[in-house]
C-alpha positions, 0 to 999 in steps of 0.5 A: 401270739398267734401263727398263721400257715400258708402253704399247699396240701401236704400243710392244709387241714382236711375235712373227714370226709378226706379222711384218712389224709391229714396235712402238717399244719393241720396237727402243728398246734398241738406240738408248739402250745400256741394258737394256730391259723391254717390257711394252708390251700390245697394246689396252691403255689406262692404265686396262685396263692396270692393271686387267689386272693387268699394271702389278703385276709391273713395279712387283714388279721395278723398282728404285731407278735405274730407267726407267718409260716409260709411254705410252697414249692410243690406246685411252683414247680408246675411248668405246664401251669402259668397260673402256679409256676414260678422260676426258682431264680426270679418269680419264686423268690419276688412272690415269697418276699411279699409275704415276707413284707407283708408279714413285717409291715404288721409287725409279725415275725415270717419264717420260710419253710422249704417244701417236704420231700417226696417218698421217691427212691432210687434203686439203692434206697436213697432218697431222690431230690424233687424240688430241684432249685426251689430249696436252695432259691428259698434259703438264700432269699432267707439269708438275704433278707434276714428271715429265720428259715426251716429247711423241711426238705433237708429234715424230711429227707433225712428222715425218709432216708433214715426209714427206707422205702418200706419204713417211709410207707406208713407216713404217706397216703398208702391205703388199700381198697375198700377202707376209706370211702374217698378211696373206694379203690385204695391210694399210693400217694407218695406226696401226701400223708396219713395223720401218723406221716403229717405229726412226724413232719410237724415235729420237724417243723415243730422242732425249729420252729419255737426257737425261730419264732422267739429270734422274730 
């Protein structure tokens, strides 16, 4: 069995010349024992996704057995981008059930992946939701069509809670002036992660994903 990944940067695999930002799925092969195939693209959404003409060659090589993990909705929420928004109640879902078809046209297994949580607190510390409906709108399309569901945004969001604004810091794209070529001028990315925040978050995915994908 092989598992494919489609999702946007906070997934995708980095070259080292990005170094020190690593994606979740480009660790994930190493919790789960199986093959893995990242096709996770930077600043895409479900619908720029396909439109890009990405999601063919996946749907070309996946077979009957195998994994499609598909995660967006970090730039589905980009109003001021027709090319990459989607409306949580309509359009999100209608492109996220044609990976679902095409997965299941193949005989492979899909399992929808809410999006990771951002690093953003509030004043007392708590986590604020970023993805507005785009969640719940993924859940209930998983519900709908009977397809196994990892709620990322829940268990991400626990554990940032969990970690505190201080503790959460080593998970993201926080690095000081002068240590990355990349960053000549240092990052706080609050959105990406450092290898240490993407095999945390894997392990997440990791955690629910060997048991879904056995129920596909």
């Amino acid at each position: 069995m092989t598992v494919y990944i489609v999702g946007d940067s906070t997934a995708a695999t980095y070259t080292a010349e990005a170094a020190p930002q690593t994606g979740w799925g480009q660790v994930l092969a190493e919790l789960i024992g199986t093959d893995v195939v990242n096709a996770a693209t930077p600043g895409t959404s479900s619908k720029s996704f396909i439109e890009l003409g990405l999601l063919d060659p996946i749907l070309d090589r996946i077979t009957a057995g195998d994994c499609l993990v598909v995660s967006f909705g970090h730039n589905d929420a980009k109003a001021d981008d027709p090319a990459r928004y989607t409306e949580p109640a309509t359009t999100y879902p209608e492109h996220l059930s044609r990976y679902v078809d095409g997965a299941r046209a193949r005989g492979a297994g899909p399992v929808l992946v809410t999006p990771v949580e951002r690093r953003h607190f509030d004043s007392s510390g708590v986590i604020v939701p970023s993805h507005g409906k785009y969640p719940a709108a993924m859940a209930e399309l998983a519900t709908g069509l009977g397809v196994p569901l990892i709620d990322l945004t829940a268990a991400s969001t626990r554990l940032w809670n969990a970690e505190g604004p201080a503790g959460t810091k080593k998970y993201f794209l926080h690095v000081p002036a002068g240590r990355y070529p990349k960053y000549p001028d240092g990052i706080e990315d609050d959105t990406h992660f450092l290898d240490y925040g993407a095999r945390a978050v894997a392990r997440l995915v990791a955690s629910s994903l060997n048991s879904q994908v056995r129920r596909t």
